[in-house]
C-alpha positions as CSV (number, residue, x, y, z in Angstrom):
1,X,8.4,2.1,-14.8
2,X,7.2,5.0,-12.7
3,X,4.7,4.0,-10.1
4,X,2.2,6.6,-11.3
5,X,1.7,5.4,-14.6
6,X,1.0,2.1,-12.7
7,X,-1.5,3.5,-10.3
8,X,-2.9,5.3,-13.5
9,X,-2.9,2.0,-15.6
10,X,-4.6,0.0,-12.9
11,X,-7.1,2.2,-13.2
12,X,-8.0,3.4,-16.2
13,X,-6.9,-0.3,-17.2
14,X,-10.0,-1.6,-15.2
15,X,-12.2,0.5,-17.0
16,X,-11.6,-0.5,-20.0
17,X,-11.8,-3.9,-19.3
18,X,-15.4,-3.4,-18.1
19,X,-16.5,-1.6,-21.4
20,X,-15.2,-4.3,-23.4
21,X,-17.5,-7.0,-21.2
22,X,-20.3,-4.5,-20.9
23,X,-22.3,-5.5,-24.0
24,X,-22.1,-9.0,-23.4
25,X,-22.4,-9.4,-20.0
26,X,-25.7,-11.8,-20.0
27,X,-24.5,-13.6,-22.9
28,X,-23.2,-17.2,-23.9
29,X,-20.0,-17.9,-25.4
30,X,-22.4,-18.9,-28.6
31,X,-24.2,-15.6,-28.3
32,X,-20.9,-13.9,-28.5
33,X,-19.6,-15.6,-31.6
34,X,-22.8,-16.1,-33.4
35,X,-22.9,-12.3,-33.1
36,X,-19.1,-11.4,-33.4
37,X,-17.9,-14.0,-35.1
38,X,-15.7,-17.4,-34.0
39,X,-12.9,-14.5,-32.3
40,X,-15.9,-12.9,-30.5
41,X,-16.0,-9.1,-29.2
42,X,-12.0,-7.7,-30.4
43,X,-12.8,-4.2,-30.2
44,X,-15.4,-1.7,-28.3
45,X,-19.0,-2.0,-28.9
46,X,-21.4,0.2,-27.9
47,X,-23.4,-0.8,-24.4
48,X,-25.9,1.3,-22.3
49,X,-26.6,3.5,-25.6
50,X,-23.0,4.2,-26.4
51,X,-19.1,3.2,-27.1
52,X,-17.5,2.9,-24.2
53,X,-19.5,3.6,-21.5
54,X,-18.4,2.0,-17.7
55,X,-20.8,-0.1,-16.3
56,X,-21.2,-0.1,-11.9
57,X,-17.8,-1.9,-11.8
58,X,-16.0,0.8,-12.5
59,X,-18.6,3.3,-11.1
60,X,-18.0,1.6,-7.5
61,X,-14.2,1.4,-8.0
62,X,-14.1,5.5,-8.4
63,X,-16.1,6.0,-5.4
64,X,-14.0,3.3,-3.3
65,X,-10.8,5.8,-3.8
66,X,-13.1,8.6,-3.0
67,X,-13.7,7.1,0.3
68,X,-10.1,6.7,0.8
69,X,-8.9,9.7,-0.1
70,X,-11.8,11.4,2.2
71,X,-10.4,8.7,4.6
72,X,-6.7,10.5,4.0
73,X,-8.1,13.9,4.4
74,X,-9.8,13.8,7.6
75,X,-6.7,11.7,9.2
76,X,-4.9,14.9,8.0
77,X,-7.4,17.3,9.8
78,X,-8.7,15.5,12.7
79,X,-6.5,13.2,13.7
80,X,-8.0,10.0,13.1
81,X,-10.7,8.2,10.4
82,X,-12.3,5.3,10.1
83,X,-11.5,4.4,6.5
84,X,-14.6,1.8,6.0
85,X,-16.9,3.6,7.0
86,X,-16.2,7.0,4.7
87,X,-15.7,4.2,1.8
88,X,-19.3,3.7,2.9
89,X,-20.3,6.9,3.3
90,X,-19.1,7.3,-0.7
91,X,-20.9,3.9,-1.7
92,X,-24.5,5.9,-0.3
93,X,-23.3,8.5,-2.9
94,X,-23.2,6.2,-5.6
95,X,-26.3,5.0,-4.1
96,X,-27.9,8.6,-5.0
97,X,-26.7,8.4,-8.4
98,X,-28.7,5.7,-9.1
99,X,-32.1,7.3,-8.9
100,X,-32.2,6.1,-5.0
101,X,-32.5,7.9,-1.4
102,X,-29.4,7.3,0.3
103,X,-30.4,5.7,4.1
104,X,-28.2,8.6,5.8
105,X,-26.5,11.1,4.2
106,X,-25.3,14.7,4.9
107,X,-24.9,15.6,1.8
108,X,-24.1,14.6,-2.3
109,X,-21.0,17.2,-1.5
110,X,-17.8,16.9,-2.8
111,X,-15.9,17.1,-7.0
112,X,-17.3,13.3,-8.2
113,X,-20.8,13.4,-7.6
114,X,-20.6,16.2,-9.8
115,X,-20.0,14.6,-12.8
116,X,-23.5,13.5,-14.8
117,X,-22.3,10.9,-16.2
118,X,-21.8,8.8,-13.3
119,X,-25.7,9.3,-12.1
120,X,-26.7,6.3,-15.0
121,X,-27.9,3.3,-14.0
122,X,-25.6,0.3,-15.5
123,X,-26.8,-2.9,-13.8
124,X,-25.7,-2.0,-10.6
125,X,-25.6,-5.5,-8.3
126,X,-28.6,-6.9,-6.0
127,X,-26.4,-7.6,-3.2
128,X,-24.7,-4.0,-3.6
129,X,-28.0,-2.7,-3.8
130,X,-29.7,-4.4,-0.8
131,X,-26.8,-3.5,1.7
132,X,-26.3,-0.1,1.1
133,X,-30.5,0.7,0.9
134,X,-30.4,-0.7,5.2
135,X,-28.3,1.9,6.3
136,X,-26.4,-0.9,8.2
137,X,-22.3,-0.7,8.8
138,X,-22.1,-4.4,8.6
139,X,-18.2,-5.7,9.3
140,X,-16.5,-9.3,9.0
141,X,-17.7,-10.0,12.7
142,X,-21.4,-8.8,12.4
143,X,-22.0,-9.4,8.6
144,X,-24.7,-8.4,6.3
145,X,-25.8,-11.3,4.8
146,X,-24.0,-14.5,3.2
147,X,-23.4,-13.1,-0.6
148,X,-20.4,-14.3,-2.1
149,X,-20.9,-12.1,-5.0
150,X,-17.9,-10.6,-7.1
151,X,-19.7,-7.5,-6.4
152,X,-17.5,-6.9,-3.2
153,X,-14.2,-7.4,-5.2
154,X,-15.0,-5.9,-8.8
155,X,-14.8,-3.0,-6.8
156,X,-11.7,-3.3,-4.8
157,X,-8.7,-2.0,-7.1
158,X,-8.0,1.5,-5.2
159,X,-7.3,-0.1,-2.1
160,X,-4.6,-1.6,-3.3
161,X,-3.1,1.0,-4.8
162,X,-3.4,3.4,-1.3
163,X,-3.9,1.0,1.6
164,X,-0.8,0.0,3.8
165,X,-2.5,-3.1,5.4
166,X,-4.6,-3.7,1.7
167,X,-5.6,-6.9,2.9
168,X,-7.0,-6.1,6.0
169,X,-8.9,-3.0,4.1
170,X,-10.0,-4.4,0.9
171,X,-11.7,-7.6,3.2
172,X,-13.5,-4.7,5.2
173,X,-14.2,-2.0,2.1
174,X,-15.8,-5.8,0.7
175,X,-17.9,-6.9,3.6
176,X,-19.9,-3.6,3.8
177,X,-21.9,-5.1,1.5
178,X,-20.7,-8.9,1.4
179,X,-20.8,-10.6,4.1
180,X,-19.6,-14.6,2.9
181,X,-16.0,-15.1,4.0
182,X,-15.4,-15.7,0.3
183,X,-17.0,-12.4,-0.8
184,X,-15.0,-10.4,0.8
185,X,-11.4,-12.8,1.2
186,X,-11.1,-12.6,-2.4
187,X,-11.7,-8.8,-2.3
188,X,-8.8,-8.6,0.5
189,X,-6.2,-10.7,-1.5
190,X,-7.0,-8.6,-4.8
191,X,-5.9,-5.6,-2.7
192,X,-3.2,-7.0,-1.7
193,X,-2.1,-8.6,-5.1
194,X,-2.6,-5.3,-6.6
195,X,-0.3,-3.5,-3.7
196,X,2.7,-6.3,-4.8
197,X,2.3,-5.6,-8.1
198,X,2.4,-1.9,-8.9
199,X,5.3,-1.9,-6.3
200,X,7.6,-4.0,-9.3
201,X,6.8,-7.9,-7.5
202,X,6.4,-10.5,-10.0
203,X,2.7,-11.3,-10.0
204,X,3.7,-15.2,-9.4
205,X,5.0,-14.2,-6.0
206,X,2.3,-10.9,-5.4
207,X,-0.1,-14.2,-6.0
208,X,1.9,-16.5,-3.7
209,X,1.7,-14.0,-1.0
210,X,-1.7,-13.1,-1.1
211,X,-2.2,-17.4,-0.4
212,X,0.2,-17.6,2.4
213,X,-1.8,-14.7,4.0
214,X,-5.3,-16.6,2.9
215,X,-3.8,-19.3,5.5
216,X,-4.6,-17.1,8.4
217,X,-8.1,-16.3,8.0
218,X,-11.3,-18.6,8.4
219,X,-13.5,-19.7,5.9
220,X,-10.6,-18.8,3.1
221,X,-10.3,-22.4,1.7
222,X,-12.5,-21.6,-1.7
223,X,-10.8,-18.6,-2.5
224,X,-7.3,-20.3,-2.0
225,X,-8.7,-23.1,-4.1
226,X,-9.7,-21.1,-6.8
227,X,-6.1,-19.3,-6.9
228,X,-4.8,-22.8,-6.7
229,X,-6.5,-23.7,-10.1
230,X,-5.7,-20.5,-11.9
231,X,-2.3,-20.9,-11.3
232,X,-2.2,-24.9,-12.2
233,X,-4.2,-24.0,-15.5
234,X,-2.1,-21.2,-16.2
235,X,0.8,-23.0,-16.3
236,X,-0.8,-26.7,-17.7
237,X,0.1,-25.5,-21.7
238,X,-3.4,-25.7,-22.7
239,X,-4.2,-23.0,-24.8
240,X,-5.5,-20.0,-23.6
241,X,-9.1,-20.0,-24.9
242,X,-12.7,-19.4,-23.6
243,X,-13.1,-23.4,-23.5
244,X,-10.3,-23.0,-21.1
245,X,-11.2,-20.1,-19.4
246,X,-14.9,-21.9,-18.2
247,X,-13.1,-24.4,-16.4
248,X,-12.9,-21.8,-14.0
249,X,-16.5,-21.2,-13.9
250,X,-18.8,-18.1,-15.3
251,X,-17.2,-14.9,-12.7
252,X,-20.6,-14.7,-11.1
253,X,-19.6,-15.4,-7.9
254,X,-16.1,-13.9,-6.0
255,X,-13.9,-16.8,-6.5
256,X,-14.6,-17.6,-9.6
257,X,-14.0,-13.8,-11.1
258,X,-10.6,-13.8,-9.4
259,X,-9.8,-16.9,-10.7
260,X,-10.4,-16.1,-14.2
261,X,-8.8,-13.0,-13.9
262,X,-6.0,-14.1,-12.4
263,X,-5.5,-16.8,-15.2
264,X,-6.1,-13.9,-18.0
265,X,-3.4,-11.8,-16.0
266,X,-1.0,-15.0,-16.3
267,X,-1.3,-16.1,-19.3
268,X,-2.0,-13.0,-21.1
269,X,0.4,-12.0,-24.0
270,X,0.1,-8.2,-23.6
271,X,-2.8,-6.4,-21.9
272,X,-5.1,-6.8,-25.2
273,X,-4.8,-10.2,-25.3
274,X,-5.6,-10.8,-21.8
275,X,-8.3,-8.4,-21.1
276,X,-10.1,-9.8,-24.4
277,X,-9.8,-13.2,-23.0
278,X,-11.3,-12.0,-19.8
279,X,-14.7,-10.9,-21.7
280,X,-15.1,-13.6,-23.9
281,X,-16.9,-16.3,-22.5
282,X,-20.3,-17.1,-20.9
283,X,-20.3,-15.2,-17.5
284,X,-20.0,-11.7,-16.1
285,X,-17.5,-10.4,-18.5
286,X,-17.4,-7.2,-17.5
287,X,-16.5,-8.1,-14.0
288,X,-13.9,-10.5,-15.3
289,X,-12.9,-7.8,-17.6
290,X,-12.5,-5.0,-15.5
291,X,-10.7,-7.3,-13.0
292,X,-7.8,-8.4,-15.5
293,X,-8.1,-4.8,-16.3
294,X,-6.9,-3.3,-13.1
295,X,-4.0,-6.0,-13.0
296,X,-2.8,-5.5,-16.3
297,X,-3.1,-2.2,-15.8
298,X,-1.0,-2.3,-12.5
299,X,1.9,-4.7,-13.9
300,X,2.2,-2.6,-17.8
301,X,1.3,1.1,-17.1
302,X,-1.6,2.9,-18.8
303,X,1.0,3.2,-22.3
304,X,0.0,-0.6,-22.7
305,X,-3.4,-0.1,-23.0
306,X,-4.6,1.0,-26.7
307,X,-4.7,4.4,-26.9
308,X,-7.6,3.9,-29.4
309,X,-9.3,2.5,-26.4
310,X,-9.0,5.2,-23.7
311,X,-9.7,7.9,-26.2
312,X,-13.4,6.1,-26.2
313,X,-13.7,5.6,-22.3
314,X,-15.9,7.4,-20.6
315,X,-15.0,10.1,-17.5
316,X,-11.5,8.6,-18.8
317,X,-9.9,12.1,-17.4
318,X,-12.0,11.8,-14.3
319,X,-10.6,8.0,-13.9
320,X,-7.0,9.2,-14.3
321,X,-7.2,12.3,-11.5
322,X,-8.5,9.5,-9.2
323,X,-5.9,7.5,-9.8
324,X,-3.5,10.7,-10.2
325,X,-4.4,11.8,-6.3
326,X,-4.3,8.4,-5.0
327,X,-1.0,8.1,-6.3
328,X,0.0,11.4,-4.8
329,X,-1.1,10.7,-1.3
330,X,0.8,7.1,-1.4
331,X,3.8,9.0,-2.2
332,X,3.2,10.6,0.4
333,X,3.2,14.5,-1.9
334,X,0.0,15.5,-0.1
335,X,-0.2,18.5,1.5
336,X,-1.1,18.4,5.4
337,X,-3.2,20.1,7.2
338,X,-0.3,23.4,7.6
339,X,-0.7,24.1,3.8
340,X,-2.2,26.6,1.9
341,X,-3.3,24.0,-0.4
342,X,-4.9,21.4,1.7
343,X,-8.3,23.7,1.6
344,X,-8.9,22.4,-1.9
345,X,-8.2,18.9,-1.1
346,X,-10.7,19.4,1.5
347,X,-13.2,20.9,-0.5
348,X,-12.5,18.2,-3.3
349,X,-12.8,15.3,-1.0
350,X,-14.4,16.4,2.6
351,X,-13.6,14.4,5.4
352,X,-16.8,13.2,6.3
């Protein structure tokens, strides 16, 4: 499979996991059938006032590669970056979409910001929220606070598509905002999962790997625990059902979103069956969704996804040239700093 339509898939992939979850989010697994019926939600339904709209999942995710491709463009010019903090620097523009005064900002500049749709408020996160309104560049060492939210991972797909260390980067990229070993170790072996993956690794090893390096870092034993028991109930024979999928929890919290979408991934038939799985149950479905999304995504290619579905997606094309220049700086087709062309790139994604 060519690697683009991977990168491409993984994202667009994500995104329409979240719509799927997005208009049963806050519900019970008895809300969703009472309303659905016994098979719950099988197709898009409108949320936020209309059919496929992302919620601040995805919203986050596009501004993540935004920071790293800033990150990639002022490496290019100047020599050096500091990849976190530009990924922050984007997150304070998302902050700014969402009727809020960015702490410290030079300026809403740059091609994404630009696009309206993105400046709607879609239940962005608390702990998201709270972070980025301090102005603070909180790390693993000096944290922000001790939220172990799936807000820091829900986010955290682009860094494994560009990052070379995506570990490293997706733990930091996570802590910015949460600062609970598990919030932001779960974030880091996402990443890293993700990386494997659209690089043609077998997700069972991509998911072994991503443990063995878990092993190394303090305060990883719940998130190694909860890839543990996605694993062992991927592989029990039970059937793959919501009943199942709550012995993994509700994907509130980071380990329990990464576990369910980690089983979904697994079990998952093709990337319909598994990103439906992912949104029906009681829980945070659209995190769970756009999480089995992005993996689906990355192992299939964006021709598994129904077209029917990415037709309906909104700022799908904006989504897809994200994922398009991510993919052309990992292959390293980029033009440097000598070429005519890197002015655009610069004006696209300045380097600060």
């Amino acid at each position: 499979m060519d690697r683009l339509e991977r990168f491409v898939g993984c994202l667009l992939g994500g995104a329409v996991g979240d719509a799927l979850g997005a208009a049963v989010e806050f519900w019970s697994l008895d809300q969703i059938r009472a309303h659905f019926g016994e098979a719950g939600v099988t197709d898009l339904v409108p949320a936020y006032g209309g059919l496929g709209r992302i919620t601040d999942d995805t919203q986050m995710s596009l501004f993540t590669a935004e920071g790293l491709l800033r990150a990639f463009v002022r490496a290019e010019a100047k020599g050096l970056a500091d990849a976190p903090a530009l990924v922050l620097g984007a997150y304070y523009r998302w902050l700014s979409t969402q009727g809020e005064k960015p702490p410290w900002q030079d300026s809403a500049d740059g091609w994404l910001v630009t696009h309206r749709e993105l400046h709607a408020r879609r239940a962005p996160g608390n702990a998201c929220l709270s972070a980025l309104r301090t102005g603070r560049y909180a790390t693993r060492s000096e944290p922000m606070n001790d939220r172990k939210g799936c807000g820091g991972m829900m986010r955290i797909a682009p860094v494994g598509l560009l990052a070379l260390d995506s570990f490293e980067l997706g733990a930091d990229v996570a802590a910015l905002t949460h600062g609970h070993p598990t919030g932001y170790l779960t974030a880091g072996a996402l990443a890293l999962i993700i990386r494997q993956v659209v690089r043609d690794w077998p997700l069972s090893e991509a998911i072994a790997l991503a443990s063995q390096r878990l092993c190394d870092e303090k305060g990883a034993a719940e998130t190694i625990e909860a890839i543990d028991l996605a694993v062992e109930l991927a592989g029990s024979g039970l059937p793959a059902t919501p009943e199942t999928v709550a012995r993994l929890g509700e994907g509130w919290i980071a380990e329990e979103c990464l576990a369910i979408s980690l089983y979904c991934t697994l079990v998952a038939n093709d990337y319909r069956h598994g990103v439906l799985l992912a949104v029906n149950h009681s829980g945070d479905s659209d995190s769970t969704g756009a999480v089995t999304g992005n993996l689906l995504g990355a192992i299939h290619g964006v021709h598994a996804i129904p077209q029917e579905w990415v037709s309906k997606i909104e700022l799908a094309d904006v989504i897809e040239e994200l994922a398009t220049d991510l993919y052309t700086v990992a292959s390293g087709d980029a033009p440097s700093e000598d070429d005519p062309s890197f002015q655009s790139w610069w004006l696209k994604y300045p380097g600060w």
